[in-house]
N, C-alpha and C positions, 0 to 999 in steps of 0.2 A: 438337640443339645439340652442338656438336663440341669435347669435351674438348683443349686444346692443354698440352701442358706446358711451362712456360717456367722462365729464371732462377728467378723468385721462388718458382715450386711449387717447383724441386728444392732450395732455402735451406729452404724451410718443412717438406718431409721432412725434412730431414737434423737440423733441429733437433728436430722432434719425434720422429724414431732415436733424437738423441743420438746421433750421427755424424758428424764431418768427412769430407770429401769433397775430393782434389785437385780442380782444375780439368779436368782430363781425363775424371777420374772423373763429376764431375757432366756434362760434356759425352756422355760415353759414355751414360750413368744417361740423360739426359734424352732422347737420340736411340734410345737401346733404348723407352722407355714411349711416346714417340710413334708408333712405327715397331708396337709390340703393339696401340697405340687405333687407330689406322690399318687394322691390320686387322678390330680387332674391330668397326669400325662396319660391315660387313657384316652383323650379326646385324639394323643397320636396316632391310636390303633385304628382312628374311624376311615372308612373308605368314603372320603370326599368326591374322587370325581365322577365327574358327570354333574355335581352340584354346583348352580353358578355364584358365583363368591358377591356378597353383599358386601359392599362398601361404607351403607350406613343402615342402621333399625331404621330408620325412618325416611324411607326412601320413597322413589315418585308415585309408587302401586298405591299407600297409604293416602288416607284423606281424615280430614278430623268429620267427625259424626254429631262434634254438639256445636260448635256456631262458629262462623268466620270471625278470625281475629282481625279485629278493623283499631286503631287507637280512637280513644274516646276523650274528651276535654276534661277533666277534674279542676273544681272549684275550687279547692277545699286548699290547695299548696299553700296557701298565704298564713292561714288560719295555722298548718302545723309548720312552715318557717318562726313565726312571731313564738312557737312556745318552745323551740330549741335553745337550749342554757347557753351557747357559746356562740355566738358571730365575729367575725369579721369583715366588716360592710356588707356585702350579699352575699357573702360566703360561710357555710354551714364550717366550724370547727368541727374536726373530730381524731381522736384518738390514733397518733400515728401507729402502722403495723409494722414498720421497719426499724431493727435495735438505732 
């Protein structure tokens, strides 16, 4: 099934941005994400099987190569609490993300 992007998707980004969009813009926007699924549906043509499906990049076979993640103490948290502009008793203020 063939992703088409129309009118309506590029309103429905642009609101979930929180973005306006000229009319040009969105005509651009809209004819660039067609023009990128357009090609990527080539990835349909490939002959997958016999390939075993990865469920994540970063799976069991993978190991890190520069040093175990262990947590470490940091002294310093008091030092940058005390220069935050806004508290409320122990609690850091900040900038709500919801309208």
């Amino acid at each position: 099934m063939a992703i088409k992007v129309d009118d309506s998707l590029i309103k429905k980004l642009e609101r979930l941005s929180k973005i306006s969009l000229s009319k040009d813009e969105e005509e651009s926007i809209k004819n660039d994400l067609n023009t990128i699924l357009e090609y990527m549906s080539i990835l349909d043509e490939a002959d997958v099987s016999g390939v075993r499906e990865m469920y994540s990049p970063a799976s069991d076979e993978l190991t890190t190569v520069l040093h175990d993640d262990l947590p470490e103490k940091f002294d310093g948290a008091q030092s940058i609490v005390a220069q935050f502009p806004k508290k409320k008793g122990d609690l850091l203020v900040v900038p709500s993300i919801q309208n």
